[in-house]
C-alpha positions in Angstrom: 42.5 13.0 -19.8 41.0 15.8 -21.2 37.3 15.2 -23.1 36.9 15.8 -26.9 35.1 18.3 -28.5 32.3 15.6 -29.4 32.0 14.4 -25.9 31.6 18.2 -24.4 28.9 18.6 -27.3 27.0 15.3 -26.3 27.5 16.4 -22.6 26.4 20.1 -23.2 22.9 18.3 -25.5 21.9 15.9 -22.4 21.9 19.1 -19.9 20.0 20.6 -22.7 17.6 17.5 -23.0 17.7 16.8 -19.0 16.9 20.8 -18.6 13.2 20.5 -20.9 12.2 17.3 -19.4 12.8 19.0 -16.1 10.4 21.6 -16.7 8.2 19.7 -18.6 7.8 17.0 -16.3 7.4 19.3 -13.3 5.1 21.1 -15.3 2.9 17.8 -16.0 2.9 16.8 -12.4 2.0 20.1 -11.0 -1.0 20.0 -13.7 -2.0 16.6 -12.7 -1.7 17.3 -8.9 -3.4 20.2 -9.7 -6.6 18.8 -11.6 -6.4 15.2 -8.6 -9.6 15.9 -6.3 -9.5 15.9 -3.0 -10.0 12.6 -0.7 -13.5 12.0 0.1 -13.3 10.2 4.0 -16.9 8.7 4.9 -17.6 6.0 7.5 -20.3 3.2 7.0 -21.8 0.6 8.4 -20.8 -2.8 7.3 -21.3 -6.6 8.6 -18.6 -7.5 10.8 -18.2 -11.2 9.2 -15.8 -12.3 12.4 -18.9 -11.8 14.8 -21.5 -13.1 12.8 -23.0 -16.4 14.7 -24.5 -19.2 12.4 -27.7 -20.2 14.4 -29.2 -22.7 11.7 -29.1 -25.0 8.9 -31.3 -27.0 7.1 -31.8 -28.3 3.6 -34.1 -27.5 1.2 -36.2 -30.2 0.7 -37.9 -29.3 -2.9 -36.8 -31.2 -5.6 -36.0 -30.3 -9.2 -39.0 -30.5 -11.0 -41.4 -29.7 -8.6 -44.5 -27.5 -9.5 -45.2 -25.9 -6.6 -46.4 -22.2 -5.0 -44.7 -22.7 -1.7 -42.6 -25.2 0.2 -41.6 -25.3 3.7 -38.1 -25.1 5.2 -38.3 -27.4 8.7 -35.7 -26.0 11.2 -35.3 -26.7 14.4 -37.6 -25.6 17.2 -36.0 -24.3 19.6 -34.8 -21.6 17.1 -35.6 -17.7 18.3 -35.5 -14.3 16.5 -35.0 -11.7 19.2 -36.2 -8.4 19.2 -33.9 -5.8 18.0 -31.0 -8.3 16.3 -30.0 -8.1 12.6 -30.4 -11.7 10.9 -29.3 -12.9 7.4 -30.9 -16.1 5.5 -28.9 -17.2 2.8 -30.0 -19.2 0.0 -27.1 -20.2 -2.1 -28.2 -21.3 -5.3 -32.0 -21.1 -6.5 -33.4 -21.8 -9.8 -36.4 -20.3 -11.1 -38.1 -22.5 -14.2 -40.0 -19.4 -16.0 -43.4 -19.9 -18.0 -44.9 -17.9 -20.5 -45.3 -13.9 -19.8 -43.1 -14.2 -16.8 -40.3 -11.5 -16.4 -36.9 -12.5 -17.2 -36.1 -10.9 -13.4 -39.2 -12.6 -11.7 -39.9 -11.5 -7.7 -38.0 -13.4 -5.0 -40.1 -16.4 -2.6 -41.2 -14.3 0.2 -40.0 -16.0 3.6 -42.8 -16.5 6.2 -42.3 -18.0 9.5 -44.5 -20.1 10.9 -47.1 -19.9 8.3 -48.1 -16.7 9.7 -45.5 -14.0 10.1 -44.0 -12.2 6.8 -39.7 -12.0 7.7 -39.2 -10.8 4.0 -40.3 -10.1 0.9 -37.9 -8.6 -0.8 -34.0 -10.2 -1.1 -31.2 -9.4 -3.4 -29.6 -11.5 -5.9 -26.0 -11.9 -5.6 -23.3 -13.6 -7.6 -23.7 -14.4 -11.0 -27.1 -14.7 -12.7 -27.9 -17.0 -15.3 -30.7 -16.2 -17.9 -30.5 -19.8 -20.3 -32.6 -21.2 -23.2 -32.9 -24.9 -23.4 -35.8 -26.8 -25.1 -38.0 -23.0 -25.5 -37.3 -23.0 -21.3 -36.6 -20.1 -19.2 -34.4 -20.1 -15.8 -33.0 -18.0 -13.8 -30.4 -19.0 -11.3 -28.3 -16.9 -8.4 -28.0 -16.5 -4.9 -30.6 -15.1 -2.9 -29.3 -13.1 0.3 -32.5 -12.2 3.1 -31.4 -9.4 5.6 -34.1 -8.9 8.5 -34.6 -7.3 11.4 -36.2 -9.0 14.9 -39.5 -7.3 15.5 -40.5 -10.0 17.6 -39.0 -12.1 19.6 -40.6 -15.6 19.2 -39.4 -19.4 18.2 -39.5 -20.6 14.5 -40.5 -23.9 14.1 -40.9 -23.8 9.9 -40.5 -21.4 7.4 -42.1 -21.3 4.2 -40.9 -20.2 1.1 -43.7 -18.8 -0.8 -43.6 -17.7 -4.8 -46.2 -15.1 -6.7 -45.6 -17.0 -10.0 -48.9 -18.8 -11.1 -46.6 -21.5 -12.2 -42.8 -22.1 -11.1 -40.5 -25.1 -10.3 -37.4 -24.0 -7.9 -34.6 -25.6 -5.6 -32.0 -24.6 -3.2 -28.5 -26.4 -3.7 -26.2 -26.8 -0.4 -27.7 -25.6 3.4 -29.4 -22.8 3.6 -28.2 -21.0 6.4 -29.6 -18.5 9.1 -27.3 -16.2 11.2 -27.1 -13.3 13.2 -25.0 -11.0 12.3 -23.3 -7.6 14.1 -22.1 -4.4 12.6 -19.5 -2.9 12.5 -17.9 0.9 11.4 -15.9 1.1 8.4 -14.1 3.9 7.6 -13.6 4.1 3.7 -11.6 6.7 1.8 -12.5 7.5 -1.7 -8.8 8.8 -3.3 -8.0 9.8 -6.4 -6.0 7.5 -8.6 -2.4 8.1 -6.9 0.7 6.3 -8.8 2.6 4.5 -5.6 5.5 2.0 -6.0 6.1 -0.4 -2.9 8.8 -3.0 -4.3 11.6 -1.7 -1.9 11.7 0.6 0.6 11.9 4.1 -0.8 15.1 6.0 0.6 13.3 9.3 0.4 11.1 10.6 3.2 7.2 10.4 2.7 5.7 13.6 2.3 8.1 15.0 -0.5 5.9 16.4 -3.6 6.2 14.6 -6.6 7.6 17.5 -8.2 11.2 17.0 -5.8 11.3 13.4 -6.5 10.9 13.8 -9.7 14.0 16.0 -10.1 16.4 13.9 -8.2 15.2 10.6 -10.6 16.2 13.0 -13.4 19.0 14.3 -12.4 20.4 10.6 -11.5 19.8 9.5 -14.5 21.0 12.2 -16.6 24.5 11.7 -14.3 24.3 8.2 -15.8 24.1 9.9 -19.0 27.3 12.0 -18.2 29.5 8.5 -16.7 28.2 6.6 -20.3 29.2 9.3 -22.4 32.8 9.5 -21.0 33.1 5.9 -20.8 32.3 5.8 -24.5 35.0 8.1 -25.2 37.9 6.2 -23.1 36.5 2.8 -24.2 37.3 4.3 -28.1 40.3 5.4 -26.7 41.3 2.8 -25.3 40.3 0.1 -28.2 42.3 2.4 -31.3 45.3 2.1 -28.7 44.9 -2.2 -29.3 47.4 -3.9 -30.9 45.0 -6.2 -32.8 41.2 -6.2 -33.9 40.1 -9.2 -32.3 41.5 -7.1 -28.7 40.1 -3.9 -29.8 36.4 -6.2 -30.6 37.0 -7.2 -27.1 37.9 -3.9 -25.1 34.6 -2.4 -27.0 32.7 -5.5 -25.5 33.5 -4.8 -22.4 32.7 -0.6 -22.4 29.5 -2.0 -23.8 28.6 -3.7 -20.9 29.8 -1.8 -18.6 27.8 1.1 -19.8 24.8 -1.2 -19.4 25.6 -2.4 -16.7 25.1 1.6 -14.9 21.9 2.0 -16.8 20.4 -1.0 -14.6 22.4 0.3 -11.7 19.8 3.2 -12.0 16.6 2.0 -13.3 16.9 -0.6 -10.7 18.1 1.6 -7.6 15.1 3.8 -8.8 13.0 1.3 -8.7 13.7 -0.4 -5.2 14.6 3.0 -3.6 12.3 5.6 -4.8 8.5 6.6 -5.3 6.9 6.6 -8.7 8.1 9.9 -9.6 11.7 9.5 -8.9 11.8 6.3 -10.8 10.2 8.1 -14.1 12.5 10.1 -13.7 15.4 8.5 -13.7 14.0 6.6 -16.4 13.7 9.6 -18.2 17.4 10.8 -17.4 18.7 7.9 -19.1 17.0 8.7 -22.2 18.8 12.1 -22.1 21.7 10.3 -24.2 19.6 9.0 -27.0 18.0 12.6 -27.5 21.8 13.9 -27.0 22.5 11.9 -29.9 20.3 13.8 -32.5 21.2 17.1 -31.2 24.5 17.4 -30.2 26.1 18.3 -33.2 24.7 21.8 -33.0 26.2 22.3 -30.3 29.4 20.6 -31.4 29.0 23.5 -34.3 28.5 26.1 -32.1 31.7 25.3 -30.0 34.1 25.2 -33.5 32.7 28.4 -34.4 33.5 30.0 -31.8 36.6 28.6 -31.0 37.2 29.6 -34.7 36.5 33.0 -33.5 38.9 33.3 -31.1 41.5 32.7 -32.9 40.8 35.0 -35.2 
């Protein structure tokens, strides 16, 4: 069956409408893949939480309310810090009760074993750190993580947590723990943003530009484009042929849905079975037929005046 002059017109507008979003889409990816940095590669040292050994616990034995300058963490005697090991103390929760003229980010207790040797006196906060007014009284709350080195290699018998506040009332919450811990190499790549899909399993070899993929979504879609438009046509076709309305009603039903029912076909095949490229564009090749819409009559001009022509 041969195709009407309004169906070669809407045809003739979507290869127009496929044909600019060809170049400009290729054009937008080229500029984007253009302007993408390079990947930055660097490897770093990082603790290699599988092989870290816990070698203490103990409880904190200050209670809330307190006033103290120092209080001491008993641990077990037989406890040693060798020479050239990596240890972390973790305090999970401490509480800080703030007077007057103290700093809203007050030092850390310094942690001295056996009354005599400074491990550290410096930490870092982790986690979330609460800053809270109640009755005109500061806190400050978070977790307090200790990474230090073994310069000696002795038994601990007691640690001490010592504070430079004149006046301060803190806890611990939970076991503080003691472990050695081992490093590890990371390797870590810092990528520019990259737009992957990985719902199926993309039909296309890796390593094909953006640009290619991009082009075979379109043109998919825009072949969509094509089947609708001719389906259109013999659904009208076949509806005015009906002997009644509620049958033509129904034959129109039906070309409805099976028109939709390729559009999914697509968007969904391009979705499971292609990159992010070739699904945008096959996303964009189905939209060919709504643009067609608004333009085709000038082309559906053009082809009566020159078909007028010849006959002339």
């Amino acid at each position: 069956m041969s195709l009407s002059d309004e169906t070669k017109g809407m045809i003739k507008a979507i290869l127009a409408a496929a044909g600019i979003a060809l170049v400009v889409g290729i054009v937008i990816i080229s500029v984007l893949e253009a302007r993408r940095p390079e990947e930055i590669i660097t490897t770093v040292s990082v603790i290699d939480e599988e092989q870290t050994e816990v070698l203490a616990q103990a409880w904190n034995p200050v209670l809330s309310g307190a006033h103290v300058d120092e209080e001491r963490i008993l641990l077990e005697s037989d406890l040693n810090l060798l020479v050239g090991n990596t240890y972390r103390i973790t305090i999970p929760n401490i509480t800080l009760r703030l007077p007057d003229g103290a700093p809203d980010t007050p030092e850390l207790p310094a942690l001295v074993a056996n009354s005599q040797i400074t491990l550290a006196n410096v930490g870092n906060w982790e986690g979330e750190i609460a800053h809270n007014d109640f009755a005109g009284e500061r806190y400050r709350s978070g977790r307090i993580v200790y990474l230090i080195e073994g310069i000696y290699s002795f038994p601990i018998y007691q640690l001490d947590l010592l504070t430079n506040l004149d006046y301060a009332e803190f806890w611990a919450i939970d076991l503080i723990v003691i472990e050695q811990i081992f490093w590890t190499t990371e390797t870590r790549i810092t990528a520019p943003l990259r737009f992957e899909m990985t719902i199926g399993r993309p039909l296309l070899p890796p390593g094909i530009p953006p640009q290619v993929q991009y082009a075979i979504g379109l043109l998919l879609g825009a072949a969509a484009s094509f089947a609708k438009i001719v389906l259109l046509e013999r659904s009208i076709n076949k509806a005015m042929g009906k002997g009644s309305k509620n049958a033509a009603a129904g034959s129109m039903r039906i070309g409805y849905a099976s028109r939709y029912l390729l559009t999914a076909i697509v968007l969904l095949g391009g979705l499971f079975l292609m990159d992010f490229y070739g699904f945008v564009g096959a996303f964009v090749g189905t939209l060919t037929l709504t643009v067609a819409a608004y333009t085709a009559k000038i082309f559906i001009k053009r082809d009566k005046k020159q078909a007028d022509i010849n006959m002339q």
